[in-house]
N, C-alpha and C positions, 0 to 999 in steps of 0.2 A: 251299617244302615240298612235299613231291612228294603227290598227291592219292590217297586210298585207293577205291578203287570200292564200290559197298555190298556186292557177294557177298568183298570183301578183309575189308571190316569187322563183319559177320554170323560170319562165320567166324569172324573172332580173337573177338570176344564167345563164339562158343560154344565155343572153348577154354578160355579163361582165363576170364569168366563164370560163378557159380553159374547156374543152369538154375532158377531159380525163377521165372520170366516163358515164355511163349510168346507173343512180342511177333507181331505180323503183321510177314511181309518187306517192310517198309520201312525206308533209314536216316533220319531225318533231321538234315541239314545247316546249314538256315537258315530262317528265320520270320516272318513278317510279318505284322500281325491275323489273319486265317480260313486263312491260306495259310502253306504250308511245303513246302520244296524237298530232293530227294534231292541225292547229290554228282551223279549224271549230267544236274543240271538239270529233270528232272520237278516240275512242281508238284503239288500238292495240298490243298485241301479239308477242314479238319479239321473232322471232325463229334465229337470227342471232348474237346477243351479242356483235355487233363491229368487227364480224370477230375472236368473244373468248375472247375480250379485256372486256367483260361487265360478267366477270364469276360468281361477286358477286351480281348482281345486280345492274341495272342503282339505282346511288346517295344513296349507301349503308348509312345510317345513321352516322355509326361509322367512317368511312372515310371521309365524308364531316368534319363532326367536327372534324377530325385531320389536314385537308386541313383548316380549318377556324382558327384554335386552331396556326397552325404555320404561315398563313398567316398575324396574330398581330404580330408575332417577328420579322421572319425574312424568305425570300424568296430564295435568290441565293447571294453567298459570291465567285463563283469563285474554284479552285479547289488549287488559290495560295495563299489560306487561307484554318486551319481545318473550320469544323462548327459543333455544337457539335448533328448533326442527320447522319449525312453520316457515323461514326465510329459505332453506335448503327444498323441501317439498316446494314450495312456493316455485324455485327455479326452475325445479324439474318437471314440472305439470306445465308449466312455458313453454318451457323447451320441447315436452310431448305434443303439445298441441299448438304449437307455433305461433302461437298468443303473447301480446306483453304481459299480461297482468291476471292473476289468477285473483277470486272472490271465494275464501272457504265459507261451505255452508257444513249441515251434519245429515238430513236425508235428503231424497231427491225431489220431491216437494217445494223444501225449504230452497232447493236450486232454483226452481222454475218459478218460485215466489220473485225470489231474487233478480232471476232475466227477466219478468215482468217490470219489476220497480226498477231495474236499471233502462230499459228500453222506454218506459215512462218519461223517468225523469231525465233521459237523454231528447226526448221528444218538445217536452218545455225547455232546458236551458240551452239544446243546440240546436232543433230543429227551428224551433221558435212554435210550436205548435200551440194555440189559445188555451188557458188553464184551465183543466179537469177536462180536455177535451178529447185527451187521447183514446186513439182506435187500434187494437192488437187484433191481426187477424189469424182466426184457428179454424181447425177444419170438423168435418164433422166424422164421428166414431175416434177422437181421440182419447187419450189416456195420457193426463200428467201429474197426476197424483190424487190429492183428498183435501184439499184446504175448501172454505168455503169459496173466496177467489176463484180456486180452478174448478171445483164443479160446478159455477157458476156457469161456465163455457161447454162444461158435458152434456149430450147427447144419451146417455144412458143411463133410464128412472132411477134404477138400482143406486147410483150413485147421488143421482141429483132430487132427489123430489125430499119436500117438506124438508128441506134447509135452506130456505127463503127467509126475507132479501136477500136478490141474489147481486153479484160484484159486477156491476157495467162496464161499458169500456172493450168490449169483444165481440167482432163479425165474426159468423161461421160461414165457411165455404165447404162445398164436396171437396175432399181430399183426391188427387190427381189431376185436379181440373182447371189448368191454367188461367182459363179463359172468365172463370167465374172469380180468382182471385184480383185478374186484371182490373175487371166491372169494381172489386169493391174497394181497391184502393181510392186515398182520398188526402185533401190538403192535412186531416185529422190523423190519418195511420203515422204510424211511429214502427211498427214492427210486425211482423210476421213468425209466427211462432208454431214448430211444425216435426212430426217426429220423421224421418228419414224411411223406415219401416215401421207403421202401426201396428206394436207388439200386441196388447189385450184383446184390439181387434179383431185378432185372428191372424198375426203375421201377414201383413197386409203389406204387398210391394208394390211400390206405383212403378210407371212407365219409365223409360230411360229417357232423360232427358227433364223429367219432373222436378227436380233439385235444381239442375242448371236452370229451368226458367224461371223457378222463385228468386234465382239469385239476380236474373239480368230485371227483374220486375222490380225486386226490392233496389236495385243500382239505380233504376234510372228516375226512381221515386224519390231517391234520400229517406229509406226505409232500412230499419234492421233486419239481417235475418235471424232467429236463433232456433239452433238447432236441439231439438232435446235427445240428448245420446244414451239418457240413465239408464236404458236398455240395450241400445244395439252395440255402445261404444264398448272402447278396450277388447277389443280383437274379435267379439260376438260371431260378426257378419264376414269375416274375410279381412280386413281394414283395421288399423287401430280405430278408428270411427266410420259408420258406417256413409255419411258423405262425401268418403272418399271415393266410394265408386264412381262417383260423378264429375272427380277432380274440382268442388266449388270451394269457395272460402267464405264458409259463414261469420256473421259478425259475432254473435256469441255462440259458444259450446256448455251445453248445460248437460252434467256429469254426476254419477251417482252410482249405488249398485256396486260394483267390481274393484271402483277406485278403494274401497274398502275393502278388501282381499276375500271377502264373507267374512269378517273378523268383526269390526264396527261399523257402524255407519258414517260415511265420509263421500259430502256433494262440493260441487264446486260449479263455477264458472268462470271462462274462459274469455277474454275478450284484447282488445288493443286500448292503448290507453285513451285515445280519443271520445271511446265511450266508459269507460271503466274509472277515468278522470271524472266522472261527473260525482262519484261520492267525496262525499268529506267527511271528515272525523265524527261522527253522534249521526249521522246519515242512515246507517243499516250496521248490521252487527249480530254477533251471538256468541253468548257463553261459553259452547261450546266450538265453536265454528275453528278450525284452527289449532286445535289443542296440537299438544305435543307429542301425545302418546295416535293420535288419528294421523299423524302427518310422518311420523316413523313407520303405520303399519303401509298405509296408502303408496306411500318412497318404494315399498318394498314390493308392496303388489306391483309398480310399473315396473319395478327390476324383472319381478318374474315375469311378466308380460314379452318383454324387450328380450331378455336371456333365454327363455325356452320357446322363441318363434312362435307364437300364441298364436296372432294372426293367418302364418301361413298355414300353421295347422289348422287353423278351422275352415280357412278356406278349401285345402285337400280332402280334409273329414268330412265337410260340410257337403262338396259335391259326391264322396261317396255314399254316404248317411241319403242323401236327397235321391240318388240313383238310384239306391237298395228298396227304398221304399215307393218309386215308380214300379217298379219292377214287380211289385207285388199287382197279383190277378185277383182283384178282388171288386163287387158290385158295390160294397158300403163305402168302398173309398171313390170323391168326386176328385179330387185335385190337390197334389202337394206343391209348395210352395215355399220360397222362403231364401235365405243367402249366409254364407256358410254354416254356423251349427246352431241357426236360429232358424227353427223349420214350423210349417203348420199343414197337419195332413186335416183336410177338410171333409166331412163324413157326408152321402147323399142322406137326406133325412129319413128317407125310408129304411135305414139301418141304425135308427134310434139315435139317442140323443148320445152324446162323447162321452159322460159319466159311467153308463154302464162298460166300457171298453176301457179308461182310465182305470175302472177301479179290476176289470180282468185284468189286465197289464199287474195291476200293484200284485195279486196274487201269485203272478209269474214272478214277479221281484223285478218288476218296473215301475218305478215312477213319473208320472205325467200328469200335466194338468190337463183338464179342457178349458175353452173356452167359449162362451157367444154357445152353448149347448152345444153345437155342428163341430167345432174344431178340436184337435186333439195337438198340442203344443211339444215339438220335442227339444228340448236347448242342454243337452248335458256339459257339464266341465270340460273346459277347453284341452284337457290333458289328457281326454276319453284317447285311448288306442283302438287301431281297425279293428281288432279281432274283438273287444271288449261289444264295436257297431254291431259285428256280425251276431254277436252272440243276443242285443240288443233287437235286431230283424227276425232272425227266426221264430223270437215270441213275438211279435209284433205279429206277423204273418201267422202265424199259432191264433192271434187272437180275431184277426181279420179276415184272414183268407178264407 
């Protein structure tokens, strides 16, 4: 098969391609833990992971051959039949996150659809809240996906303008600000809905103690809290889920990204049966939600998670990656930020917008997104080695210093 070069394949993309991405000019071709390769052969570097979706590393061994291993049996049966991977995953995504009852979804979107109509419909049949009255409250600069529903609640044009009517039913508050969530609780709230670290934001860490007080605000209201983890969870931040650092117990855990090994897409939610009792059968559902062949690859990714210390690695890598790049003397950099290998170095604006320094980096054989213009996002595979950081820094500092 005759071989396309990247400016062959760039092109046909931006012909036939909707235009809703401005990917950085790279193509890639092929992948391997921290590393991926263009068709010309060029390696590189990924400092991005799919967005945290690639935590184990791109095409983890043990996961391909659980994806190959069920790919001979059997693929997708439908949800109006058992199949005997979804009751095993099922236990084990429990047992990970100390939950009774798991809800498969397929993206992380389709999760936080999910934590909304469940936090809903927990609000009419247990709270007793007055019909079509419920209030979810979110904060502002957040990211939880692209449904019309959820950019209904965005904050940013890019996402939300001219896809009106927009989905009611959502206060926004400043995110860290206790005191303004307090004010808008009400007999109508049902839930509270809130990412632990604002990734798109810009790796956005709130105050210590921020989580704990959603959580004693949401207790003493008979309010849900749910956590959306499609980014920080599975070992991201230091933690299997990133509200651990605060030691809280959210009422749901909304999951995405990683639970999929980078393999397929595989969301879920996480909850006790108190609230996760309120479906019944023709309630909520999906075709693919559960399949057989997503519930063998996903088993496999928490295997590798659990088995190669995921967690603690990123919290040791995380604080040196964080350190290395303090350490750098340089005027375009304002402030690094961020919890273990989910980092965001923040640019003063008088050293230009993050693209031009994103796209220096790809040329060194780094890849990084920016974001919000100012920020420069670094999240590599959780399997990233010190020296691979080091080697990682000194272009960094090549491009900044």
């Amino acid at each position: 098969m005759a071989r396309h070069t990247s400016e062959e394949l760039m092109a046909v993309e931006h012909e036939y391609g909707a235009h809703n991405y401005h990917p950085l000019e790279v193509v890639i071709c092929k992948a391997e833990g921290i590393w991926v390769e263009d068709p010309e052969g060029r390696r590189y570097m990924d400092m991005l992971s799919s967005y945290s979706a690639v935590n184990q590393g791109h095409r983890h061994p043990k996961i391909i051959k659980a994806m190959k291993d069920q790919a001979d049996k059997v693929t997708l049966t439908s949800r109006a039949f058992y199949n005997d991977q979804w009751p095993l995953f099922a236990k084990k995504l429990a047992d990970f996150t100390g939950k009774d009852m798991i809800l498969p979804m397929n993206t992380g979107a389709e999760a936080v659809e999910t934590a909304i109509k469940t936090m809903r419909k927990w609000g009419y049949m247990v709270k007793g809240v007055e019909k079509d009255k419920a209030e979810i409250i979110v904060f502002q600069d957040n990211f939880h996906g692209r449904t019309v529903t959820i950019i209904s609640f965005s904050v940013d044009p890019d996402a939300k303008d001219n896809y009106g009517p927009y989905t009611p039913g959502f206060v926004l508050v400043p995110y860290d600000d206790l005191e303004a969530v307090k004010k808008a609780v009400n007999k109508n709230t049902v839930g509270i809905l809130v990412e632990p670290i604002q990734g798109e934001a810009g790796v956005v860490v709130p105050s210590d103690g921020f989580l704990k007080g959603l959580e004693k605000i949401a207790r003493e209201n008979n309010v849900l809290l749910a956590l959306d983890e499609i980014q920080t969870g599975f070992c991201r931040t230091g933690k299997d889920f990133a509200f651990q650092h605060e030691g809280i117990t959210p009422d749901i855990i909304i999951m995405g990204k990683a639970l999929g090994g980078g393999i397929m897409p595989v969301s879920a939610i996480a909850a006790n049966k108190d609230i996760l009792g309120v479906f019944k059968p023709g309630t909520h559902g999906s075709t693919f939600g559960g399949n057989p062949l997503a519930c063998a690859i996903a088993s496999a990714a928490i295997d590798v998670l659990k088995e190669e210390h995921l967690a603690e690695r990123s919290e040791e890598l995380g604080k040196y990656f964080m350190d290395g790049l303090k350490a750098i003397k340089s005027p375009k950099i304002k402030l690094v930020r961020g919890k273990g290998l989910l980092i965001g170095l923040v640019l003063n604006q008088s050293a230009g917008k993050a693209r031009l320094y994103t796209t220096a980096l790809k040329q060194k054989g780094l890849l990084c997104k920016e974001t919000h213009d100012w920020i420069i996002r670094f999240a590599p595979p959780l399997v990233i080695k010190k020296e691979e950081i080091d080697e990682a820094l000194s272009k960094i500092r090549e491009v900044l210093a």
